[in-house]
C-alpha positions in Angstrom: 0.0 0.0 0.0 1.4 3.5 -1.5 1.8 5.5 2.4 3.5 8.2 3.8 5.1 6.7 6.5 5.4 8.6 9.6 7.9 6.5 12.3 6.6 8.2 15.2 8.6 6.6 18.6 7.3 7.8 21.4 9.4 9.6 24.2 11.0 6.8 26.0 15.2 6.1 26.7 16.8 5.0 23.8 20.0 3.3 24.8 22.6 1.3 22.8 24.8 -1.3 25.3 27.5 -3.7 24.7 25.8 -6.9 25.5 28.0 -7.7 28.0 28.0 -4.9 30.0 25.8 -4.0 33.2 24.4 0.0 32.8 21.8 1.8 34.6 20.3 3.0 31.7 19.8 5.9 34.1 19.3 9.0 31.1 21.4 11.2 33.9 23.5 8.9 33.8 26.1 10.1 30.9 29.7 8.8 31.6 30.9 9.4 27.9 34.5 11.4 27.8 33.7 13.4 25.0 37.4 14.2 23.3 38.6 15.6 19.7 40.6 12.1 19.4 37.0 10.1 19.8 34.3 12.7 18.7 34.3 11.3 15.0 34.1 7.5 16.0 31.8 8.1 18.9 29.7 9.6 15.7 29.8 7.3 13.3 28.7 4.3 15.6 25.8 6.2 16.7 24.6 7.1 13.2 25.5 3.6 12.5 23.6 1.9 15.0 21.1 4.6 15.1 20.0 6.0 11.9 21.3 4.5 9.4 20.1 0.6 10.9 16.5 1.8 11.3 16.2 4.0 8.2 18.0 1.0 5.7 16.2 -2.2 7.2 12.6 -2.7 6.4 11.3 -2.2 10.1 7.5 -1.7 9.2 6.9 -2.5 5.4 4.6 -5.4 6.0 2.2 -4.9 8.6 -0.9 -6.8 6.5 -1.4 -8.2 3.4 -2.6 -4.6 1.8 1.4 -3.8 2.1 2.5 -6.9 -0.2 4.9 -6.4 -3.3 3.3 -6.4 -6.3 5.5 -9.6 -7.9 4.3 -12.1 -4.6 3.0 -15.5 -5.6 0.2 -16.8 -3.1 1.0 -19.9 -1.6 -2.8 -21.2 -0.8 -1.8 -20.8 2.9 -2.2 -17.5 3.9 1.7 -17.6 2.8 2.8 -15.1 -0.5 6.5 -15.9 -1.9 8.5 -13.5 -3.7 11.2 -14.3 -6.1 14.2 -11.7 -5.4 15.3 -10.3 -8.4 19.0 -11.4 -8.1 18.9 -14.0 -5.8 17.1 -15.4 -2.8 13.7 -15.1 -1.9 10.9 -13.4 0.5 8.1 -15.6 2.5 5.0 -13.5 3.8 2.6 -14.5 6.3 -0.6 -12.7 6.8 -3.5 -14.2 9.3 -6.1 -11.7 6.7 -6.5 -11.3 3.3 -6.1 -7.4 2.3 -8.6 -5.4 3.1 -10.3 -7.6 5.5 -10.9 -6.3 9.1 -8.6 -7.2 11.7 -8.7 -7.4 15.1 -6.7 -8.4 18.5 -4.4 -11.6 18.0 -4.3 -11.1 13.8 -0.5 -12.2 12.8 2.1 -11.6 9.8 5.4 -12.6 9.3 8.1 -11.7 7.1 11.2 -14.4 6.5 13.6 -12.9 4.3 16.5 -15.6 2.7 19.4 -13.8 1.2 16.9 -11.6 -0.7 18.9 -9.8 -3.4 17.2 -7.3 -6.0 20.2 -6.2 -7.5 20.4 -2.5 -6.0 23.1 -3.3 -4.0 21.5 -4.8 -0.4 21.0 -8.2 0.6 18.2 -8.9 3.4 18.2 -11.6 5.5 16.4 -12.8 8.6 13.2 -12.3 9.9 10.1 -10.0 11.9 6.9 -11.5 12.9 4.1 -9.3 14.8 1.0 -10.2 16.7 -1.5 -7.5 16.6 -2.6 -6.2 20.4 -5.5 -4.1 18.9 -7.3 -2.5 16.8 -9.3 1.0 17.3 -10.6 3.9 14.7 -13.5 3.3 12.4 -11.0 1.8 9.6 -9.8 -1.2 10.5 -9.2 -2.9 7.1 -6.0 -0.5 7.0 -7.6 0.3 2.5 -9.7 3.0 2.0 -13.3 2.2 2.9 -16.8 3.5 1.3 -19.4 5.6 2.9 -21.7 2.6 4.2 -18.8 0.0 5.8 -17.9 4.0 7.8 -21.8 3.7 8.4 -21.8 0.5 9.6 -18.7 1.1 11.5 -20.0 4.3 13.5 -23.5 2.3 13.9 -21.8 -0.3 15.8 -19.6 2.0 17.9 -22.7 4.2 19.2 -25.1 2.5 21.9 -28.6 3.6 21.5 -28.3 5.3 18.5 -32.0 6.4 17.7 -31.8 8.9 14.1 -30.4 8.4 10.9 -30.0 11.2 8.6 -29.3 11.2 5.2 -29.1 14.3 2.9 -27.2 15.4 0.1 -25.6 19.1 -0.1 -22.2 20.7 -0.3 -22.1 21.4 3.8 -23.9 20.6 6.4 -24.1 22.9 9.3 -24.7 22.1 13.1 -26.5 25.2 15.3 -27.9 25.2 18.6 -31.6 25.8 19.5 -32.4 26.3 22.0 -31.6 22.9 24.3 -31.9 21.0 20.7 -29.4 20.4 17.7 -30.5 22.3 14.4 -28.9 20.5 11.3 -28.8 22.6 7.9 -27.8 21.4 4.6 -27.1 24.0 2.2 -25.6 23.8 -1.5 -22.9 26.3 -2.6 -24.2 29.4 -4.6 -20.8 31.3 -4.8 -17.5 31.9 -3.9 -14.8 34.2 -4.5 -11.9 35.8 -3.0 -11.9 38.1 -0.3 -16.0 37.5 -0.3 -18.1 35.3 2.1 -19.3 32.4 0.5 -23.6 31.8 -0.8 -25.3 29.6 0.8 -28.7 28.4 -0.2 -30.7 26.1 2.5 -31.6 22.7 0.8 -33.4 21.2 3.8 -33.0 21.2 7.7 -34.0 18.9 10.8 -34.0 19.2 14.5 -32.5 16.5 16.9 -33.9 17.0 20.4 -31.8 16.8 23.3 -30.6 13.3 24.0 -31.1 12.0 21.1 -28.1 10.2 19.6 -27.9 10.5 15.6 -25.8 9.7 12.7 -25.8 12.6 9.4 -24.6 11.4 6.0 -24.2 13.5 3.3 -23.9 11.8 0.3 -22.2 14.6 -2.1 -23.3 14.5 -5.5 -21.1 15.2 -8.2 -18.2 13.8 -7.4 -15.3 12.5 -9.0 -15.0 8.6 -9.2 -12.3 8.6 -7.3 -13.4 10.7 -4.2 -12.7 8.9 -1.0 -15.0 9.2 2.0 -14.3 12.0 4.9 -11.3 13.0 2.4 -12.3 14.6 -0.9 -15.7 12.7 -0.7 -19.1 12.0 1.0 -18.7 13.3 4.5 -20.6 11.9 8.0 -21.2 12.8 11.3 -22.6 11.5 14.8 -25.0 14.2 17.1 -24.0 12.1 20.9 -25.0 14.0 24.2 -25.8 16.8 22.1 -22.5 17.2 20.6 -21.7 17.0 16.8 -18.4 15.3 15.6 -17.0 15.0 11.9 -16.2 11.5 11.7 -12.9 10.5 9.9 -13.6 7.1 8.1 -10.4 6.6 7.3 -8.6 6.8 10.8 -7.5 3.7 12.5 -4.7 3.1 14.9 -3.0 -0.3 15.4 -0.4 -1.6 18.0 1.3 -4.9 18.0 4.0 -7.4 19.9 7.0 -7.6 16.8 9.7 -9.4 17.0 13.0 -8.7 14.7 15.3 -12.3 14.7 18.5 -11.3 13.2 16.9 -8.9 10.8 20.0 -7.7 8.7 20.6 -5.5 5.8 24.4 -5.6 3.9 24.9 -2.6 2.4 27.7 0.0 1.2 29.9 -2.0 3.1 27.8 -2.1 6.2 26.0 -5.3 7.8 23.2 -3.8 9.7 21.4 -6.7 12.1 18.4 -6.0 14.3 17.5 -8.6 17.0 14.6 -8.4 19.9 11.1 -7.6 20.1 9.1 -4.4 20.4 6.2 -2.5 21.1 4.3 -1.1 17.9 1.8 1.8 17.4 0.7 2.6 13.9 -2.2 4.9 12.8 -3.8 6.9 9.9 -5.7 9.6 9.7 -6.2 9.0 5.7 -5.1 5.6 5.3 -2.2 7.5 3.4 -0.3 8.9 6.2 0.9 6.3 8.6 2.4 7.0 11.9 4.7 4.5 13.8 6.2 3.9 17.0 8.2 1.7 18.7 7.3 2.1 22.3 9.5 1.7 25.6 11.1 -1.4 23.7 14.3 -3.0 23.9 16.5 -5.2 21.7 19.7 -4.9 20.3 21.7 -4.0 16.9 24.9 -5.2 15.5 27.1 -3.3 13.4 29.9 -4.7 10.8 31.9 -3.2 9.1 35.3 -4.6 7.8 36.9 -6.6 10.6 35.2 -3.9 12.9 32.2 -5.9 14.3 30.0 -4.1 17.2 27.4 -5.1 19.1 24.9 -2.5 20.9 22.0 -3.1 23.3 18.8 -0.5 22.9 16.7 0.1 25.6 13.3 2.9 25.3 14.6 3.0 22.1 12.8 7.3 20.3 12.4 7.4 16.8 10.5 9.4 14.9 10.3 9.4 10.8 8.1 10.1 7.9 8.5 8.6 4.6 6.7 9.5 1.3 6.9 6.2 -0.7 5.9 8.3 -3.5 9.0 10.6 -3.5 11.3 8.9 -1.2 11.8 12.0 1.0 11.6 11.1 5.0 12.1 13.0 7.6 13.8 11.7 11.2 14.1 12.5 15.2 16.2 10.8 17.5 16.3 10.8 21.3 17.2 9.2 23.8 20.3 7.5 25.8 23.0 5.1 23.9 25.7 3.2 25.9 28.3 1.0 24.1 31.9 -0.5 25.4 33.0 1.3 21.9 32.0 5.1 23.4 33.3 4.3 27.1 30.0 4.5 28.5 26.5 6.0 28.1 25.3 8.8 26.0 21.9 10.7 25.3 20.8 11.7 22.2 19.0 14.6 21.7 16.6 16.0 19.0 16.1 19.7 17.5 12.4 19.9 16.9 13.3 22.5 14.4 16.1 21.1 12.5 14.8 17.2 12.2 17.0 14.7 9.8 15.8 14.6 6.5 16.7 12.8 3.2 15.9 10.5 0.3 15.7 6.9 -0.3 17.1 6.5 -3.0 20.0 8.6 -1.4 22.6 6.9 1.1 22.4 9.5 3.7 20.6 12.2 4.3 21.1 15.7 3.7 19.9 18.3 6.0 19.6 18.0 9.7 20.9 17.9 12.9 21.4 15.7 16.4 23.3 16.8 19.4 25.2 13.5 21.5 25.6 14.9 25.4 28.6 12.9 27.4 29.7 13.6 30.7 29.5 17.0 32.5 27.6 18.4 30.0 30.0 17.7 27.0 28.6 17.3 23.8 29.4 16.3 20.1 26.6 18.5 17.6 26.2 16.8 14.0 24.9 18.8 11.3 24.0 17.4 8.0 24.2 19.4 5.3 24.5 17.6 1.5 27.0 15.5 2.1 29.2 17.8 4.2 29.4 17.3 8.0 30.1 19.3 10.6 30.6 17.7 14.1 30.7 20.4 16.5 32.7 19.0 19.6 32.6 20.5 23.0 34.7 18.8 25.1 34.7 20.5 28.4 31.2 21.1 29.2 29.2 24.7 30.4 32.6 26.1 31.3 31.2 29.7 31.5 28.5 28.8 34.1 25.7 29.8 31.6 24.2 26.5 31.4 24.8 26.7 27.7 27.0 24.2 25.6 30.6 25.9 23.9 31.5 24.6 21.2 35.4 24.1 21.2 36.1 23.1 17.8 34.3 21.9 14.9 35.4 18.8 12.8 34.6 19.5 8.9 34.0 15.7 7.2 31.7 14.2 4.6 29.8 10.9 5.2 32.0 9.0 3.1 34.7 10.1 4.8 33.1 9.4 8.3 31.5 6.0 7.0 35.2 5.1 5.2 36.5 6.1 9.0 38.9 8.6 7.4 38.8 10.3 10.7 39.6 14.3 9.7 40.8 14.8 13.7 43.8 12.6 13.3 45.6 14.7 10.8 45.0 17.9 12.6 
């Protein structure tokens, strides 16, 4: 299914530990010696571990049936293979057929076997995910008509008494008195800097307590108008209080589990393992927003004869992709701890300056995250084409002004960083 994808992971730790080690994740906790000798590794191994594993691997591409590829072959089983391109193949599990409605326990499955479609990566591994629940009046996760919304409201409102159906351009909800008038009025004219012309078609009065349902079932309208989007609108009159009713909205949270989920890439072997907490939802059935929630699990990173191993704890990510143009957009927060930084870091996000980027791009190319250490040191990378700057501090608020000062900055590239051609050495 064509979506933006919105990674939305809610404010919880995020912390990356050597497996071996024993760390109060404790986010005041920072112990990092932030140094000009360690700024650019300590850098690369979070953007590593961090953004680069969760933007490459395919965390959330198959959460139902409606998200399979286009080339799958159905099994008869509830099972659809894929035929990599290269080499390798892709198994899909869904417990529902696209565009059925799902519910509590409803399972997929992904088991990827040295899938290669010849655009350089190679997946491997697996996710599976159990879904927790279900909630929103969409809960096929396709975009529904006007009567399976009807239905859907119907069943959500107890002791629904009045169904009204009209057809107009708006419909308009005014008090009188203790009662609920309801308009419904076509368009006469419009223009700017003008009020628009109204002209009544027909009106009705819900009396107090009296629970309702309005659908207005525009005429005129394109085939491809979508209900509560560009297309026949509805709303429920409850306790006296009208609501537009979004058909398409839904939100869904599920128990995944990544088992050695890996991605080899530009040199890089990117592995996920552990299970997490999901929240997805819609507001359009086009714009999805994810979250992995309070979860913990672990990536490994390889590179060379460089092989790194971090734990993640609370794990805050938050990302929106456009399928459609490949542009995302990315948080981070949270704490990291690895034997390769010396101890435990927080990341931290600028609200105003998120990561963004393109698919079809390595890296991304505007943005910016700040990495505090110890005593309020801090390492602050900003993305900017392929150019970037790591700002180090590496003595902390030495002014008293609470305020970080930057005490050098480090001008690289991400090929540079990701080949390890570490600029600080040659200074």
């Amino acid at each position: 299914m064509i979506a933006l994808i919105r990674l939305l992971l809610l404010s919880n730790l995020f912390v990356l530990a050597a497996c071996t080690e024993d760390i109060d994740f404790d986010r005041n906790d920072r112990t990092v010696d932030v140094r000009l000798d360690n700024a650019e590794m300590i850098s690369l191994g979070v953007l590593q571990s961090t953004l680069l594993a969760h933007t490459y691997l395919p965390l959330f591409d198959f959460l139902d049936a409606s998200e399979l590829p286009d080339r799958v072959i159905a099994q008869g089983d509830g099972s659809y293979l894929l035929n990599c391109v290269v080499s390798g193949t892709v198994l899909y599990t869904a417990s529902r057929a696209a565009g059925e409605q799902h519910q509590a326990g409803d399972r997929v499955q992904a088991e990827f076997d040295l899938c290669d479609n010849g655009n350089g990566t190679i997946y491997d591994g697996s996710y599976s995910a159990s879904y927790r629940g279900v909630s929103g009046l969409n809960k096929h996760f396709v975009m529904i008509d006007t009567d399976s919304c009807l239905a859907a409201i119907q069943e959500r409102i107890s002791g629904l008494e009045t169904l009204i159906e009209v057809s107009g351009d708006e419909v308009f909800f005014t008090r009188n008195g203790a009662d609920m008038r309801v308009t419904v009025n076509n368009l006469v004219s419009a223009s700017e800097g003008a009020a628009a012309v109204y002209e009544l078609v027909e009106e009705y009065l819900v009396p107090k307590g009296v629970n309702a349902i309005v659908v207005n079932r525009r005429t005129n309208l394109p085939a491809a108008a979508v209900t509560s989007i560009d297309g026949d609108d509805l709303y429920s009159l409850v306790d006296n209080l009208a609501v537009t009713e979004n058909c398409q909205a839904y939100e869904r949270r599920l128990a995944m589990t990544y088992a050695s989920l890996s991605i080899e890439r530009g040199g890089m072997v990117l592995v996920i393992d552990g299970s997490v907490n999901v929240k997805q939802n819609s507001l359009d059935s086009k714009v999805l927003e994810s979250a992995i929630d309070s979860s913990t699990y672990s990536v490994r990173v390889t590179q060379g004869r460089s092989e790194n191993t971090y734990n993640l704890k609370g794990f805050t990510l938050a990302q929106t992709l456009d399928p459609e143009t490949g542009v995302y957009s990315i948080s981070l927060d949270g704490s990291i701890s690895s034997s390769v930084f010396g101890g435990l870091l927080e990341l931290q996000n600028d609200s105003q300056r998120q990561i963004i980027g393109r698919l079809q791009n390595d890296f991304p190319h505007s943005g910016l995250v700040r990495l505090l250490g110890q005593n309020d040191e801090q390492i602050a990378l900003v993305f900017n084409g392929q150019n970037i700057a790591v700002q180090v501090d590496f003595d902390g608020d030495n002014n008293g002004d609470l305020r970080s000062d930057i005490d050098q900055v480090i001008n690289t590239t991400w090929a540079e960083l990701i080949a390890r051609d570490f600029q600080q050495s040659s200074n």
